[in-house]
C-alpha positions in Angstrom: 0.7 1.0 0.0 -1.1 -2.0 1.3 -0.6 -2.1 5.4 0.1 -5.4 6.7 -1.8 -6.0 10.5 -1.1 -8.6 12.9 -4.0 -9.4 14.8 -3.3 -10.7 18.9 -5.6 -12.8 19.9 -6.2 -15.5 23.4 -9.4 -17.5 22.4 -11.7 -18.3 19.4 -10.8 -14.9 17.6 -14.1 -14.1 16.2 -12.9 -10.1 16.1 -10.0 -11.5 14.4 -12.3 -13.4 11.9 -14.7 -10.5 11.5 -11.1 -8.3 10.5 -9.6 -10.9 8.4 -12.9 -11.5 6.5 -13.1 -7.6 5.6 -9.7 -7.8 4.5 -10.2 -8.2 0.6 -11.1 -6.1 -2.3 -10.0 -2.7 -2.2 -9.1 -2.9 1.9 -6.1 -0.7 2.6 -4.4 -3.8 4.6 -3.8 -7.4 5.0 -3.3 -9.9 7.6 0.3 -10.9 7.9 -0.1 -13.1 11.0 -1.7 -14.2 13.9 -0.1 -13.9 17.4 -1.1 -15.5 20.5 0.1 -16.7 23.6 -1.6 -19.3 24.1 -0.7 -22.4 21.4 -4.5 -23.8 22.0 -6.0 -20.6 21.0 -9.1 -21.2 18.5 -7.9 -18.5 16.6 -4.7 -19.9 15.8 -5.9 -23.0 14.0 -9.1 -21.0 12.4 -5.7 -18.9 10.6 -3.6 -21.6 10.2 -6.7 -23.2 8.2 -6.9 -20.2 6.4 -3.3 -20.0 5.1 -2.6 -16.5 7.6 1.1 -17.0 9.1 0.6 -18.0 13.1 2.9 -16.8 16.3 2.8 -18.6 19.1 5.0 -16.7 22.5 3.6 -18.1 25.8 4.3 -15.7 28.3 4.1 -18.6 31.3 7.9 -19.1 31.3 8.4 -15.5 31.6 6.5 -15.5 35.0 6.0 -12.0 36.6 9.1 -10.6 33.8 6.1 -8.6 31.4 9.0 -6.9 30.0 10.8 -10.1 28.9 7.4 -11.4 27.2 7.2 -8.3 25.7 10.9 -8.6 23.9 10.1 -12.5 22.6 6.6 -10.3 20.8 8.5 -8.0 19.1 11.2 -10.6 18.3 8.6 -12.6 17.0 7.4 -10.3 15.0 10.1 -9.1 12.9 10.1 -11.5 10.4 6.1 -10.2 9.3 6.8 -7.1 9.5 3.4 -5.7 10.7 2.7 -2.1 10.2 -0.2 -2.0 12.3 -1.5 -4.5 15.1 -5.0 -5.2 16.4 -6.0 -6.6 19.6 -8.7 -8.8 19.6 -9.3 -10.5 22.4 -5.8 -10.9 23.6 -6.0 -11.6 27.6 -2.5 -9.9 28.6 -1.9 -6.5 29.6 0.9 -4.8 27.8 3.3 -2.2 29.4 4.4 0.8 28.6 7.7 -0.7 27.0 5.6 -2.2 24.1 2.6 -0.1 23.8 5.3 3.2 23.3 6.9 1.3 21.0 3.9 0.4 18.8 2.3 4.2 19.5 -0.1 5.2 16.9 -0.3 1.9 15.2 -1.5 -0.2 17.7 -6.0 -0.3 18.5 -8.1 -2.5 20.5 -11.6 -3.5 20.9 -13.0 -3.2 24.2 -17.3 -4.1 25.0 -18.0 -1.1 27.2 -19.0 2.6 25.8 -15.9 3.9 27.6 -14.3 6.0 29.5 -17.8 3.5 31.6 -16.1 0.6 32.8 -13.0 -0.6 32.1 -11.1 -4.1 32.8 -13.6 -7.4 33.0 -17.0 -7.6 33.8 -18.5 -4.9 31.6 -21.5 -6.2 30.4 -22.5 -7.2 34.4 -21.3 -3.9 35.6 -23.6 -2.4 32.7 -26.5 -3.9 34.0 -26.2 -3.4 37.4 -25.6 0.6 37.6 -29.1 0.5 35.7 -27.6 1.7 32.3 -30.1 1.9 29.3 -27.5 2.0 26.4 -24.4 -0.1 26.6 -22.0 -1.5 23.2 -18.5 -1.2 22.5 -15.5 0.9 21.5 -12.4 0.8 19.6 -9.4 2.7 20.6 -5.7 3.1 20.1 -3.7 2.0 22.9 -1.6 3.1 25.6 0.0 2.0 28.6 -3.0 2.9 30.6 -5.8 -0.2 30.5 -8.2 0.2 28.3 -7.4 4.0 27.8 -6.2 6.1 24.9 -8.2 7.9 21.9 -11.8 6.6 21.1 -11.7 5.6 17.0 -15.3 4.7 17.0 -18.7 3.2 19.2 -21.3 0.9 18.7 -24.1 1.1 20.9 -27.6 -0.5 21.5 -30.4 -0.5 23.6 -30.4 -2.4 27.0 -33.4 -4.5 27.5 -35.2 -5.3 30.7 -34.7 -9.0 30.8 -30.9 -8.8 29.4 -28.4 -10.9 31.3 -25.2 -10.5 31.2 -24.8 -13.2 29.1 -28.1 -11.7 26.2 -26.1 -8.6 26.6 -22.6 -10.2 26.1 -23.7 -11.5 23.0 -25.8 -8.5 21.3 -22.8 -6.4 21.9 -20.5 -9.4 20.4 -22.4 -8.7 17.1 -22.1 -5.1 17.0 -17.8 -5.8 17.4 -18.2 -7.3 14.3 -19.4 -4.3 12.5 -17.2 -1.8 14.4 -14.0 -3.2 14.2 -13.9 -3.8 10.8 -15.2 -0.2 10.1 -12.5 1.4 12.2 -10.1 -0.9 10.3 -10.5 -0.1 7.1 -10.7 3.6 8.4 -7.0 3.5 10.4 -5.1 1.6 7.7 -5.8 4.3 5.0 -4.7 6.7 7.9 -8.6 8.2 8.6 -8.7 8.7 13.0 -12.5 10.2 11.9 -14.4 8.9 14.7 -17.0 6.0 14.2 -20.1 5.8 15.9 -22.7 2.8 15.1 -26.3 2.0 16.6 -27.4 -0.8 16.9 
């Protein structure tokens, strides 16, 4: 059974990209939309180019009411029916309500090697405790921020005139192998964990 995945998104969506454009062949899933709150969001018009179905639910007029937002998602989603959704870059933190809800078939992308440094910031934080190795990790997720089993790593060497900005986007490039991997992995019900160097 093909699994159909809804990808969340808040900017450009090149994660969502990297997902959508490993999608083919014998991948155990398919797009079935892409959600964002944001109407503007890059990645809405790069799937709305691409003939992938687009939600739009901006959580402004829901104010401080997470739980609210959370209801107009799942609403939303009904109609595409996803069997598994991927964060990618999706700038609002989800509660308890909706991550229980989605348990198990829900996975983010995050550019830290965690449990190190979680939230915003990462790459900076990286380089100022003085780590030598730093990348990014896909996990499932839970109510806790950026928390909940490690599906896979990619990590890479730190070099000494990185900024956070070099660093940002060497990581950014190893994202585009890792989430894909992890994927193709999940969908076909494989939680074997991943690890990349780069």
């Amino acid at each position: 059974m093909t699994r159909r995945v809804a990808i969340f998104v808040s900017g450009g969506g090149s994660n969502m990209r990297a997902l959508v454009d490993d999608m083919t062949g014998d991948h155990p899933a398919r797009p079935c939309a892409v959600v964002s709150n944001k109407a503007d969001a890059g990645g809405i018009k790069w799937a709305q180019d691409h003939g992938i179905a687009t939600v739009v639910v901006d959580h402004r007029p829901y104010g401080e009411d997470r739980a609210a937002f959370e209801d107009a998602l799942n609403a939303a989603l009904v109609t595409h029916a996803p069997d598994i959704i991927c964060l990618a870059g999706f700038m609002r933190k989800l509660t308890g309500g909706f991550t229980d809800h989605w348990a198990g078939r829900m996975i983010n992308i995050h550019p830290s090697l965690l449990p190190k440094y979680r939230g915003l910031h990462t790459h900076a934080r990286a380089l100022e405790a003085g780590d030598t190795r730093h990348g990014c990790t896909v996990h499932e997720v839970t109510a806790e921020l950026d928390d909940g089993p490690v599906l896979g790593q990619a990590s890479l060497a730190v070099l000494p005139d990185d900024t956070a900005d070099t660093l940002a986007a060497r990581v950014l490039m190893l994202e585009h192998q890792l989430y894909p991997a992890v994927l193709r992995r999940f969908a076909a019900d494989d939680r074997q964990r991943i690890t990349l160097e780069g």
